[in-house]
Structure formats: C-alpha cells, structure tokens
N, C-alpha and C positions, 0 to 999 in steps of 0.2 A: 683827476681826483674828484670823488665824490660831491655836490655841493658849489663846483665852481663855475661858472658860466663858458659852454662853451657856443663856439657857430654854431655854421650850418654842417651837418656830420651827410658828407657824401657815402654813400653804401654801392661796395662794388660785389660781385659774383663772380663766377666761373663754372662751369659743373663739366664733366667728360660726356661727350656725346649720350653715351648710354643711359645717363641718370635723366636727360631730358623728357618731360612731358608727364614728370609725378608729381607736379607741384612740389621738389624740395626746392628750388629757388626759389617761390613765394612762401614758404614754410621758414626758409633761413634766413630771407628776408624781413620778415615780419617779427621774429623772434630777437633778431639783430634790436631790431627799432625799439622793440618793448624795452629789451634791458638798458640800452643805452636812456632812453627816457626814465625808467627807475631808477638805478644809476647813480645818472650823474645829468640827469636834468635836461640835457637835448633834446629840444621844441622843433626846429625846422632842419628837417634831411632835405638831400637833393641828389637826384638819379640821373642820369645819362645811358644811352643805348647805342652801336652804330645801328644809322639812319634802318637799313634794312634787316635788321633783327625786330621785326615785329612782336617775337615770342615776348623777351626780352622788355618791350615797351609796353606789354600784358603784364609782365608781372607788377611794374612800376606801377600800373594803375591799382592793380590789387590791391598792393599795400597802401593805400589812399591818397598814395601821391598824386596832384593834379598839375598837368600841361601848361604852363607859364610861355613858351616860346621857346623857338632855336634861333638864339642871337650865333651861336660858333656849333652847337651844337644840340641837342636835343634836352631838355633842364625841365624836371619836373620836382617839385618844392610844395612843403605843407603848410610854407607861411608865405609873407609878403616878399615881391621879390627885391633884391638886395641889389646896389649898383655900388 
C-alpha cells in the first residue's frame, strides 16, 4: 500500500535468449525501481546474479546499484547494508 514502509525490495529478471543485449533488462529494471520508489516509498533495493553471468552484474551496476559483498552470494544495495 501506498505510503507504508517497506524493506529492502529485491528486483529479479528473466528475458528469452533472443531479447538479450537491447538493454530491455536495464530498461525494465530501472523503470521497476522508479515506480516502486513513487509508489510506495522504497529507498533500498538489492540484486543478486549467478557468479558467472557477468551481463547480468552490468545491468545491476547500471541501475546504480553498488557492490556491498558476497557473504552467500553476490548482494549489490543502494543503502547501508542490513545484518
């Protein structure tokens, strides 16, 4: 609901082979985060990639997420990190 506090809002993807490499995952990405931040007020997302999908860990930077660490896994966050 509009207005109420929420966490950290993880953003996942998918696209069919074919659509790779037009930028719509940073496109779908990016547009995700805006609405949810007008919305309904979510401040800090968090991404994850497997390790060898490098495309994948391009897009996460795009969208201005930055590299915190891989404690289990690959965790890139726009705010402080959370324990």
């Amino acid at each position: 609901m509009p207005g109420q506090p929420y966490g950290v809002l993880e953003i996942w993807l998918q696209l069919r082979y074919d659509c790779w490499g037009n930028g719509y995952a940073t496109e779908a990405a990016k547009a995700m985060m805006d609405y949810v931040r007008r919305e309904f007020g979510v401040t800090h997302f968090r991404a994850r990639h497997a390790e060898p999908n490098l495309a994948s860990g391009k897009v996460i930077e795009k969208c201005g997420l930055k590299f915190i660490g891989t404690p289990k896994k690959c965790l890139y966050n726009t705010g402080k990190s959370r324990t």
